[in-house]
N, C-alpha and C positions, 0 to 999 in steps of 0.2 A: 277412218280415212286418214288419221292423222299418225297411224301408227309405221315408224320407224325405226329401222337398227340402229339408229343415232340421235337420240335423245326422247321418243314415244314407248309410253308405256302401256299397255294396255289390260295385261291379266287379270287385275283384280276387278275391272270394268268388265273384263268377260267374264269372271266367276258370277256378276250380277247378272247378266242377259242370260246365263243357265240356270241360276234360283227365280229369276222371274217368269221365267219360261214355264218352271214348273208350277209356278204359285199363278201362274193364268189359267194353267189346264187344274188348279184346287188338285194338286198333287198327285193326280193320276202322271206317275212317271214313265208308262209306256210311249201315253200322246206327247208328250215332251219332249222325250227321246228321240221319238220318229218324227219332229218338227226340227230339231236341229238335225237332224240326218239329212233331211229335206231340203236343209239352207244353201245358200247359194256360198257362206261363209264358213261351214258349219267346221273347219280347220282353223278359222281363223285363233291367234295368238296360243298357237299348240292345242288348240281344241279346249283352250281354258272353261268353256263355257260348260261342257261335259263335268267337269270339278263340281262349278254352280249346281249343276243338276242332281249332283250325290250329298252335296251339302246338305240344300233343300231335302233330299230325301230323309237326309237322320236326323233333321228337324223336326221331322213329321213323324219319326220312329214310331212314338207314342207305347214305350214299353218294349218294343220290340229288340230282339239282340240285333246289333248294330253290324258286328263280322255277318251275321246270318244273312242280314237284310244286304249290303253292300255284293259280297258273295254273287248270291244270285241277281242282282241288277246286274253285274259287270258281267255276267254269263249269258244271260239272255238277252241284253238289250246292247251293252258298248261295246263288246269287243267286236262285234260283226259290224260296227259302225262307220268305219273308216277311220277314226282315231290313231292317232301314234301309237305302235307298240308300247306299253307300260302305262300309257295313259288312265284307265281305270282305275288302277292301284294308286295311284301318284293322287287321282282326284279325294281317293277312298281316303288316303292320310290326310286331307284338305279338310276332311267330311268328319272322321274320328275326331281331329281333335277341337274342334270347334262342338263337338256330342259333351268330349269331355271337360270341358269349363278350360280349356289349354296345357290341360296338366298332361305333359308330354312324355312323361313315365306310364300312364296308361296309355295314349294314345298308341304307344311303342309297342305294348304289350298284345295290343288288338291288332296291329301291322303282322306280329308273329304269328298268332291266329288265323290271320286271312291266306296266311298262305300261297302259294302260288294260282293263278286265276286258271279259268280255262279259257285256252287259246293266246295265253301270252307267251313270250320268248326268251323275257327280263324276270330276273330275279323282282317280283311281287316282292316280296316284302321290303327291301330295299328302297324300291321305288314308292312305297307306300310311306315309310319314314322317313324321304324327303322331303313329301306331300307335307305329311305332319309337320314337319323341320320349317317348311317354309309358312304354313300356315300361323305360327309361332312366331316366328320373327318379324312378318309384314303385318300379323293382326296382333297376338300374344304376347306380347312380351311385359304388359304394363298390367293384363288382367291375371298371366300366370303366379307374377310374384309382386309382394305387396315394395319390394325393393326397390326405390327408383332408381338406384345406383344401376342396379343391375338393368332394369328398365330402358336406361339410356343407352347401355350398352350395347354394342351390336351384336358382340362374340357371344351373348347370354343365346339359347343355356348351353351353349357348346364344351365350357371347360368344363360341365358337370354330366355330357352327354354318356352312353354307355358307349366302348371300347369299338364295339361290332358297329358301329353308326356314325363316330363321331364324326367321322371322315365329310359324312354329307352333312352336318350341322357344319362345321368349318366350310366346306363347301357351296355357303349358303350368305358368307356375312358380307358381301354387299351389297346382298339385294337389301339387308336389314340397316346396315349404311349409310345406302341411297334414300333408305324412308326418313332417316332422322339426319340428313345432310353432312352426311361426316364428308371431307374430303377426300378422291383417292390417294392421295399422298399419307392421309392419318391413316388409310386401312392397312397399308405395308406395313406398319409399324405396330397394329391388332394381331397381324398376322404371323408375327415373331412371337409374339405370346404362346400360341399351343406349344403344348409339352413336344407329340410326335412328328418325325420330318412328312409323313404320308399328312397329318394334318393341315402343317403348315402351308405344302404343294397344295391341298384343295384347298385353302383358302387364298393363297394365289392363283390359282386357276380361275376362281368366283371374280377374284380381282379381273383378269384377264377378260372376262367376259363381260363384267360388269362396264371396263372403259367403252364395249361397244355400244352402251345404251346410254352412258353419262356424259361423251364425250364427242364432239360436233362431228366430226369427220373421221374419213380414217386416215389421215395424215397424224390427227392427232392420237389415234391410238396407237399408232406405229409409235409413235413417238415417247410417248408411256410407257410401251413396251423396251426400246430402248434405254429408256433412264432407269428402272428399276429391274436391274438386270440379278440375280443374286442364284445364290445356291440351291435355295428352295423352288426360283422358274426362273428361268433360263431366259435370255429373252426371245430366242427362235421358240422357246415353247409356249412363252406367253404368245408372242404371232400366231401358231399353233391354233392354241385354243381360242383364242378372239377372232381366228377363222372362222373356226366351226361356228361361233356364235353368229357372225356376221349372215356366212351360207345358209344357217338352218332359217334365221330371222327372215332373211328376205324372199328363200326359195327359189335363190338359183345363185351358183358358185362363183358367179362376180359380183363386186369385189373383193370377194373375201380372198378369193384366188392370188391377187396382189400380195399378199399379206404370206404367203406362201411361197409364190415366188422367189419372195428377197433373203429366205433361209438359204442359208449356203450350205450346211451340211445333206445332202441328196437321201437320204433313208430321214430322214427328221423332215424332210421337202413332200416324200411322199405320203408321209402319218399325215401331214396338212392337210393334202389334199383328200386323203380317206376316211379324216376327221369332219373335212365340208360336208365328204356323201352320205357319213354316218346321219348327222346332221337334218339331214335331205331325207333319205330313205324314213327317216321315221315319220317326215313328215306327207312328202308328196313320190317316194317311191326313187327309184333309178334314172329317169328320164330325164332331169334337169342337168345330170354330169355327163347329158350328150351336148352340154353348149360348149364344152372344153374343144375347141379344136388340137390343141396339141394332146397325140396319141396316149402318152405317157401320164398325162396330166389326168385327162379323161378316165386309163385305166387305173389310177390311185384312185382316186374319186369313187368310182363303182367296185371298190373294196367295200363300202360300207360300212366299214368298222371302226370305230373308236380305235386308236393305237392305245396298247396296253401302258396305263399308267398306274403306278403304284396307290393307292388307297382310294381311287375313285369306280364308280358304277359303270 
């Protein structure tokens, strides 16, 4: 009840109400499944709980190969679920790397494994190593390496991430940030650290999104977004994407919309609005960017696509 796009957190609270679920039903992961399927929330905070539910499963491995056992749960039991596209995969790196003691060079190696799911749209594996990625950062970081330095850091282990991924490890560090109280004004400043410019954009883009959850209003992310204006995000495109976060969070295109609006440049005006639906569609489908009355606005919206940005998913 308490969860909102501006300052409620909820994920890892849902990742618990999916390992509990299954540890009520003593790990029969069918009746578990089909009890969150059942729920009256069973979408709630992107279907985190679904994560929980595959955690708990490769907990319970007991011997069993972990790609094998994942595999076929996301084929028979989640993707017919109502789940967001990619969601299965995304849980499945939540689930690997927690199997694998956090050590996020195997957990990588079993994402390449798993392959692409049946019935998904998204590059699986991708999605499965930012699972890992963010599993790592919010839980990981202290158990992975005996290093506190490193520990403390948020951008760990991203300068040491592999080439094909890094992108989502950068992509990732204010959620790892906000655990250990960095301020957003410090993470601009982490963010210059990655060597590549596609790195440095997704780690401002995470910035961008992360002020929707850190930061009271959206006057004040607007505002954010205008102070740290730079070559890496832009600040129509920090807007942009603190959009998309705003729309997907709440499930339906106000106010993220405002936040679009105020782009001047009109092809950058309508990625906003295609980025809200992107947003949307994964979560609750096409129907919420029928609240846009303005036509134009409306028809960016039910583009549903992410605008193509360089080294992101």
């Amino acid at each position: 009840e308490a969860y909102s796009p501006f300052g409620g957190v909820c994920h890892i609270a849902a990742h618990r109400v999916g390992a509990g679920t299954m540890a009520r039903h003593d790990g029969d992961f069918g009746a578990a499944a089909s009890e969150l399927r059942a729920a009256d929330d069973a979408a709630l905070c992107g279907s985190c709980a679904v994560h929980g539910l595959l955690i708990e499963l490769t907990a319970r491995a007991d011997g069993a190969d972990l790609v094998d056992l994942l595999r076929v749960a996301c084929a028979t039991t989640i993707v017919d679920s109502g789940a967001p596209v990619g969601d299965c995969a995304h849980g499945a790196g939540h689930a690997i790397v927690q199997a694998r003691a956090w050590e996020i060079d195997e957990a990588l190696a079993d994402c390449d494994r798993l392959g692409t799911l049946p019935g998904e749209t998204t590059d699986s594996v991708r999605e499965c190593a930012i699972g890992a990625y963010m599993e790592v950062m919010q839980n990981g970081r202290e158990v992975a390496t005996a290093d506190s330095v490193r520990a403390e850091d948020p951008t760990w282990p991203c300068p040491v991430a592999p080439s094909a991924t890094a992108d989502l490890c950068w992509g990732l560090v204010d959620v790892a940030a906000g655990i250990e109280g960095v301020p957003l004004e410090e993470v601009v400043a982490l963010c210059t650290t990655a060597d590549r410019a596609t790195d440095r954009a997704a780690c401002r883009i995470s910035l961008a999104e992360g002020a929707t959850q850190r930061l009271p209003d959206l006057a004040a992310v607007e505002a954010f977004c205008l102070a740290h204006d730079d070559a890496d995000l832009e600040r129509d495109t920090c807007r942009l994407w603190a959009a998309a976060q705003i729309g997907g969070d709440r499930q339906h295109p106000e106010p993220a919309a405002e936040l679009c609006r105020a782009i001047g440049d009109p092809t950058l005006r309508d990625d906003c609005f295609a980025a809200i639906g992107g947003k949307l569609f994964g979560q609750v489908g096409l129907a919420p960017c029928a609240e846009l009355v303005n036509t134009v606005e409306r028809r960016a919206c039910q583009r549903s696509l992410l605008p193509d940005r360089p080294g992101l998913p």
